[in-house]
C-alpha positions as CSV (number, residue, x, y, z in Angstrom):
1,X,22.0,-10.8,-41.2
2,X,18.7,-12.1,-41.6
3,X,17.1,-9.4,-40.1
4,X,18.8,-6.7,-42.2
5,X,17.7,-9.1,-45.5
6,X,14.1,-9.3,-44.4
7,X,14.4,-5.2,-43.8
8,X,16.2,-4.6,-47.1
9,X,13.4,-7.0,-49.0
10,X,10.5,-5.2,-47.4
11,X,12.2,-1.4,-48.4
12,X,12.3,-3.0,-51.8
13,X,8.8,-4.0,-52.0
14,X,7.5,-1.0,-50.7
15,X,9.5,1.0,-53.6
16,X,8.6,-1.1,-56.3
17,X,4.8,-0.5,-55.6
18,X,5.0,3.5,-56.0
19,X,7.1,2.7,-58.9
20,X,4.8,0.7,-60.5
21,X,1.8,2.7,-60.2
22,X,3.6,5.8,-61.8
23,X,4.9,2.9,-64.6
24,X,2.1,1.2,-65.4
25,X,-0.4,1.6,-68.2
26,X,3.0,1.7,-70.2
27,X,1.7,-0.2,-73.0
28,X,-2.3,-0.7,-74.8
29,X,-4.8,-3.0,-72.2
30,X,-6.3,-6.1,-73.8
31,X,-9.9,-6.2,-72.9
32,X,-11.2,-9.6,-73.5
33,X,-15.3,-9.6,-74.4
34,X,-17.0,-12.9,-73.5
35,X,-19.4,-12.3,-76.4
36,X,-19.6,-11.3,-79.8
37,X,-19.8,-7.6,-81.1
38,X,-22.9,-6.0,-80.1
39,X,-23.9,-8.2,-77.0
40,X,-24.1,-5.7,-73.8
41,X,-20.4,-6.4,-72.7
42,X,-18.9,-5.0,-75.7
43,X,-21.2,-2.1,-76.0
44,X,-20.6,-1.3,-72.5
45,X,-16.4,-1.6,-73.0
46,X,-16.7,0.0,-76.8
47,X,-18.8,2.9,-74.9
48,X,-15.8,3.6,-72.6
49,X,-12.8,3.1,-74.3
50,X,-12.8,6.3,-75.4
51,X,-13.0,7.8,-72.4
52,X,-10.4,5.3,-70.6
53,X,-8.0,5.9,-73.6
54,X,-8.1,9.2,-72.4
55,X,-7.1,8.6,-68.6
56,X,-4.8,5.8,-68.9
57,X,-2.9,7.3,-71.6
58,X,-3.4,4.3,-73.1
59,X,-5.4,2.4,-75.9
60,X,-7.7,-0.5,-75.2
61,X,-7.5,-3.5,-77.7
62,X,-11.5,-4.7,-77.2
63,X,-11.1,-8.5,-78.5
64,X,-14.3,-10.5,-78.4
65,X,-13.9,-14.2,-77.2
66,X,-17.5,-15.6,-77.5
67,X,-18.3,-19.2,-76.8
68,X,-19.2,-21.4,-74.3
69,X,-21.4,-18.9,-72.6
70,X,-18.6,-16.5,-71.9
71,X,-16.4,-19.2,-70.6
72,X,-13.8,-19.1,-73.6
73,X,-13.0,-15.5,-72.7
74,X,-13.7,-16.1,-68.7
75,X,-10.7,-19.0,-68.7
76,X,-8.0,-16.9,-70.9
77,X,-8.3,-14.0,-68.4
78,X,-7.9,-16.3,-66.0
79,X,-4.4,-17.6,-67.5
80,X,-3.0,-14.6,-68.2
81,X,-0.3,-12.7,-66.2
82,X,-1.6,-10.8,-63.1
83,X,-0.2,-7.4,-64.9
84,X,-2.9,-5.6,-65.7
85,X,-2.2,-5.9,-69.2
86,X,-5.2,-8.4,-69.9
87,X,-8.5,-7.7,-68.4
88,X,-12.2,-8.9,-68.6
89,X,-15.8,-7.4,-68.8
90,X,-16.8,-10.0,-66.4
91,X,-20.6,-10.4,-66.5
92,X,-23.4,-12.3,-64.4
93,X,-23.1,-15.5,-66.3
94,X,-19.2,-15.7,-66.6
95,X,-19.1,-15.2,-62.5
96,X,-21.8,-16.2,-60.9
97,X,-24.0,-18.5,-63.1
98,X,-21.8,-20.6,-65.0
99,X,-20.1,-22.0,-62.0
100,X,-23.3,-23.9,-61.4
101,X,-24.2,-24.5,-64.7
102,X,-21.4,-26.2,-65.9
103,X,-20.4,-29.7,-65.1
104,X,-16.9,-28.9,-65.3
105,X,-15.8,-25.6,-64.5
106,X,-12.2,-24.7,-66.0
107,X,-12.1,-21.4,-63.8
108,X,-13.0,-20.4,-60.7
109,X,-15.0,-17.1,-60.2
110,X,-13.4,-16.2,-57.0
111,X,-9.9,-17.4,-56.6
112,X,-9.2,-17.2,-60.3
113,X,-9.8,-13.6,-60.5
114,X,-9.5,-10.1,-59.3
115,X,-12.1,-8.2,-59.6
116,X,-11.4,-4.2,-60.3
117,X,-14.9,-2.4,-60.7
118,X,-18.4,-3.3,-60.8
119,X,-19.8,-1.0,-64.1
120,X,-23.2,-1.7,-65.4
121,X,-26.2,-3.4,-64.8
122,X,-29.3,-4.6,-66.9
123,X,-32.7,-5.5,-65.7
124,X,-34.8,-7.9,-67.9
125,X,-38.5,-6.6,-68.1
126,X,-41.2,-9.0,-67.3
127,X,-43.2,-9.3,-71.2
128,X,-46.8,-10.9,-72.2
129,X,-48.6,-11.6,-75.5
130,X,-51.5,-9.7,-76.0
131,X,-53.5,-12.3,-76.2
132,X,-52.7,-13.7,-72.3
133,X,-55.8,-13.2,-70.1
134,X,-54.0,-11.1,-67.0
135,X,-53.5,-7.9,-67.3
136,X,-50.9,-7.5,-64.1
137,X,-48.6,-9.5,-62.3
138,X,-50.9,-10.5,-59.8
139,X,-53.4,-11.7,-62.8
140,X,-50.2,-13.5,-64.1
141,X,-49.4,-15.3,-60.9
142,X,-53.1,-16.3,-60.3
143,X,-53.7,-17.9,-63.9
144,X,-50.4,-19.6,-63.5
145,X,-51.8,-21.3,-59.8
146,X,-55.4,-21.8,-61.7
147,X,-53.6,-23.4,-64.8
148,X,-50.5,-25.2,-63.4
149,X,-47.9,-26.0,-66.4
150,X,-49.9,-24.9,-69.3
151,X,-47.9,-21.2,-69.5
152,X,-44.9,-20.9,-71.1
153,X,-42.3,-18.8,-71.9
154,X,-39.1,-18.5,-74.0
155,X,-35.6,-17.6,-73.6
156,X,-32.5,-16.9,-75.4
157,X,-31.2,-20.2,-73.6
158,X,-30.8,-22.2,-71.0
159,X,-28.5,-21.2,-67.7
160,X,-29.2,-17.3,-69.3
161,X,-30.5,-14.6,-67.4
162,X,-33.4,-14.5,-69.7
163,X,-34.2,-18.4,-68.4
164,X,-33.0,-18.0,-64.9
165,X,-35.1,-14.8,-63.9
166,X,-38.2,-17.0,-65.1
167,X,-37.6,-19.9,-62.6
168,X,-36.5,-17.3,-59.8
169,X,-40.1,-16.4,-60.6
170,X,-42.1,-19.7,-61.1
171,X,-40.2,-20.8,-57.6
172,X,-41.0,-17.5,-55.6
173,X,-44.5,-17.3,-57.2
174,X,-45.6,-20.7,-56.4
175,X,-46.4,-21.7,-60.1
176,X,-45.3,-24.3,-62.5
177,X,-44.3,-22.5,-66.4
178,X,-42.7,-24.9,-68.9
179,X,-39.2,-23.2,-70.3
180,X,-38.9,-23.2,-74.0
181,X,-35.0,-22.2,-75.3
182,X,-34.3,-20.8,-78.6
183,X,-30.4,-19.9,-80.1
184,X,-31.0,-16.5,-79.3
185,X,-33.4,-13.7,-78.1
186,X,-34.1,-12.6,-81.1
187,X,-35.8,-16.2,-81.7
188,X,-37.8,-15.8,-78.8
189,X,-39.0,-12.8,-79.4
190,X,-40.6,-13.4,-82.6
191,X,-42.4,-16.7,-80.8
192,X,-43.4,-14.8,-78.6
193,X,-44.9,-12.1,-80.7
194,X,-46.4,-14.9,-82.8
195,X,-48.7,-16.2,-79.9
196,X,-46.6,-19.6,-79.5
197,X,-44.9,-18.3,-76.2
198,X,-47.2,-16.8,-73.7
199,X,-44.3,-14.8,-71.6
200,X,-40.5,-13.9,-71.6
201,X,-38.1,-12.1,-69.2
202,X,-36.7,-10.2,-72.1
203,X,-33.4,-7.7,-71.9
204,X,-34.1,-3.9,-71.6
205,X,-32.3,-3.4,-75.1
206,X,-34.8,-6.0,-76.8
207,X,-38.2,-5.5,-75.2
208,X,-38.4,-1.2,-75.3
209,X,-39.2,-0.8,-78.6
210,X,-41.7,-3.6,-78.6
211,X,-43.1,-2.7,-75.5
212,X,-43.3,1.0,-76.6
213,X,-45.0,0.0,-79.8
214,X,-47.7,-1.9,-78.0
215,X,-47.3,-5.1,-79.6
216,X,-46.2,-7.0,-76.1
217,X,-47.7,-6.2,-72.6
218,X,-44.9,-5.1,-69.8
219,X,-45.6,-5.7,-66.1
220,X,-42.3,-5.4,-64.1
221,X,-38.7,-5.0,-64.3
222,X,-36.8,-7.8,-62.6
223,X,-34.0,-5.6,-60.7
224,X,-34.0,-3.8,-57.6
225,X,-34.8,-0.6,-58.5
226,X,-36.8,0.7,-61.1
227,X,-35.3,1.1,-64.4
228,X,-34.7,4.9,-66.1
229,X,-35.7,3.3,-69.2
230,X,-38.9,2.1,-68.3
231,X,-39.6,4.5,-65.1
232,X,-43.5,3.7,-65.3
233,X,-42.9,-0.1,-64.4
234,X,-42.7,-1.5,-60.9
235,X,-39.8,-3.9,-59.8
236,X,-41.0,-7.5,-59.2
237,X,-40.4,-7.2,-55.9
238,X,-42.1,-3.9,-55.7
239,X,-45.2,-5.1,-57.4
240,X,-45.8,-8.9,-56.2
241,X,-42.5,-11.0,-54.8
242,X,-40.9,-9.0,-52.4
243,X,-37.1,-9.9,-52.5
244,X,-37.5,-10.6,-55.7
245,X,-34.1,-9.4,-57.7
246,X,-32.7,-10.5,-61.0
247,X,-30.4,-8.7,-63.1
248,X,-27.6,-9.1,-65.8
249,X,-24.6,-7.0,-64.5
250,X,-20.9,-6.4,-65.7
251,X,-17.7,-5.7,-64.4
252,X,-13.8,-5.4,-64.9
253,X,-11.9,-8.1,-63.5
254,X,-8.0,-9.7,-64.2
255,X,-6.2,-12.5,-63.6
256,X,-5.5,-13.4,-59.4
257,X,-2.6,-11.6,-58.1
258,X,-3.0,-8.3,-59.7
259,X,-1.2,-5.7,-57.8
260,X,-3.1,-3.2,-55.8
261,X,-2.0,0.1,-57.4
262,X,-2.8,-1.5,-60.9
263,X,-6.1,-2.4,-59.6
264,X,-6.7,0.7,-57.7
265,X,-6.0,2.8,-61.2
266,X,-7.7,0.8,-63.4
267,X,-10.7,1.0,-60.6
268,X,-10.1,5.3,-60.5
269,X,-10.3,5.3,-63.7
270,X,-13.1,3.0,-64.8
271,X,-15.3,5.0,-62.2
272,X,-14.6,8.3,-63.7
273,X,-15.1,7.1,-67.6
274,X,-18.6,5.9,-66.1
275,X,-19.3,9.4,-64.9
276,X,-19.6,11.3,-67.8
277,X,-22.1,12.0,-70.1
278,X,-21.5,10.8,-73.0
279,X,-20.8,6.9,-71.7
280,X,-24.2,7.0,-69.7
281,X,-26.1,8.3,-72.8
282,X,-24.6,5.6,-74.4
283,X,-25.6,3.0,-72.1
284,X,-28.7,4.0,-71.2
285,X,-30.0,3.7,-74.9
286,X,-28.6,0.4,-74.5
287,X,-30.8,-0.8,-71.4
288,X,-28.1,-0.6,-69.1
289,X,-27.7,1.4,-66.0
290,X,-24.0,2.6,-64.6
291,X,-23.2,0.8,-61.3
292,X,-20.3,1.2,-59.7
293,X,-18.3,-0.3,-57.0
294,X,-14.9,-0.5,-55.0
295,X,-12.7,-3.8,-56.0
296,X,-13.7,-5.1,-52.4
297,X,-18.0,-4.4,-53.2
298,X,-17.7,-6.3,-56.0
299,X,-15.4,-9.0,-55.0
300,X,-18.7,-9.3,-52.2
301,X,-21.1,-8.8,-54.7
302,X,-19.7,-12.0,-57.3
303,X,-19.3,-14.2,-53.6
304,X,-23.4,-13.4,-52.8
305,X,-24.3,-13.5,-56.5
306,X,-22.6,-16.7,-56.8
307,X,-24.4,-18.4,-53.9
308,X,-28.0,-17.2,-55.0
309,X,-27.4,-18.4,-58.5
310,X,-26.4,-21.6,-57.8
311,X,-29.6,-22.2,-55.5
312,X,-31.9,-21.4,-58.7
313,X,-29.7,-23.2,-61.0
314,X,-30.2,-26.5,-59.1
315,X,-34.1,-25.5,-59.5
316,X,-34.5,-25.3,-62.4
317,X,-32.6,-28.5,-62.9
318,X,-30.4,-26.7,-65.9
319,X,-26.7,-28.0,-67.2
320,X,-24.1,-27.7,-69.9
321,X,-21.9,-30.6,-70.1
């Protein structure tokens, strides 16, 4: 009998899988934000809702959870049922920086998550005041080694992108900068403008119009490839550090324990919103570039992400209790 019950429970399994692909999106998708209205994750997810809406057959509710660096949002997809029914724009800091950064992690980015499809990613551009002697990275990297802890640059706070691509830097570079955070980049910005910050590692979506208006100096990109937005600007790596990468991504994830066929048609369907025109328009004014990935890639890509982070993290010397 055993045998036959074993048998019988695996037919079952194997039915109810089928079945629920062809069942599920039967209701709207909760798409938690980890920052407020306008950051990069909700443009990104407010860019493609439409376009999901339309494949899933299903709306999207896009709630923004902001806090805690992304955390609030991070640890209530985390305790959420597995059904596909609440998901996450999962970004750089949510799973692969805070881990580190945090003394006390209530998630973890791995086993506390599925990960669906890698979407989007944002390179910071490498910014100067005017009035900084060096007019290249080279230049830059030189007066930093001739004037050891007198430059200094800004960022929209500490354990950010912004702060973290600067020490990835310093540490690569050989140089000593002193970090000075502000609330927000905005903040930062205006320092810098006003002469009291001599550099920043500023988003795309901040540092274009700036640039482009010649008020700050631009010497690099900080991601692997060059940016569409700024095509004339070499990468870091390409320019001075070679291995140098740093960039803000986003992704879909859920709760652990998501079913494949959930994942797999929230993944089909994810990729295909990000190949149309419209949502690309829409991100690249934004300073983002579509990237996309198979559930598996980007489970590999938080892993690898995680373990680079954690190394320039400890660096830097930055925490949040």
């Amino acid at each position: 009998m055993r045998p036959l019950r074993r048998s019988v429970l695996l037919l079952l399994v194997f039915v109810a899988f089928p079945a629920l692909a062809q069942q599920y999106p039967a209701r709207p998708i909760r798409v938690l934000i980890p920052f407020t209205a306008g950051s990069a994750a909700d443009i990104i997810a407010r860019a493609m809702e439409p376009q999901l809406r339309e494949r899933l057959g299903q709306s999207l509710v896009i709630d923004n959870r902001g806090g805690a660096g992304g955390n609030i949002a991070a640890e209530l997809t985390a305790k959420g049922a597995p059904d596909g029914y609440t998901v996450m724009m999962g970004t750089v800091g949510t799973h692969a920086i805070n881990h580190s950064l945090y003394a006390k992690p209530s998630f973890h980015p791995v086993r506390d998550f599925t990960p669906i499809a890698l979407v989007g990613e944002s390179p910071n551009a490498l910014v100067i005041n005017p009035r900084v002697p060096a007019n290249s990275i080279q230049q830059l990297i030189a007066l930093g080694k001739a004037r050891p802890g007198q430059l200094n640059y800004g960022s929209s706070g500490s354990g950010t992108t912004v702060h973290l691509s600067a020490e990835l830097f310093s540490t690569m570079a050989g140089i000593k900068m002193v970090h000075v955070p502000f609330k927000g980049a905005t903040e930062a910005l205006t320092a810098l403008l006003g002469g009291q910050l001599d550099l920043m590692f500023a988003s795309l979506s901040s540092s274009i119009p700036l640039i482009k208006a010649g008020r700050l100096k631009a010497f690099a990109v900080t991601g692997e490839r060059r940016s569409p937005s700024l095509p004339e600007l070499p990468t870091v790596a390409e320019a001075a550090l070679p291995g140098y990468a740093a960039a803000a991504w986003f992704g879909l994830v859920g709760p652990a324990g998501m079913a494949r066929p959930v994942v797999a048609t929230l993944n089909k369907a994810a990729l295909s919103a990000l190949d149309t025109q419209e949502v690309r328009d829409r991100l690249f004014a934004s300073g983002v570039e579509v990237r996309t990935s198979t559930p598996e890639e980007f489970a590999r890509l938080i892993e690898s992400e995680m373990q680079k982070w954690a190394k320039v993290v400890k660096a830097s010397g930055a925490k949040v209790d």
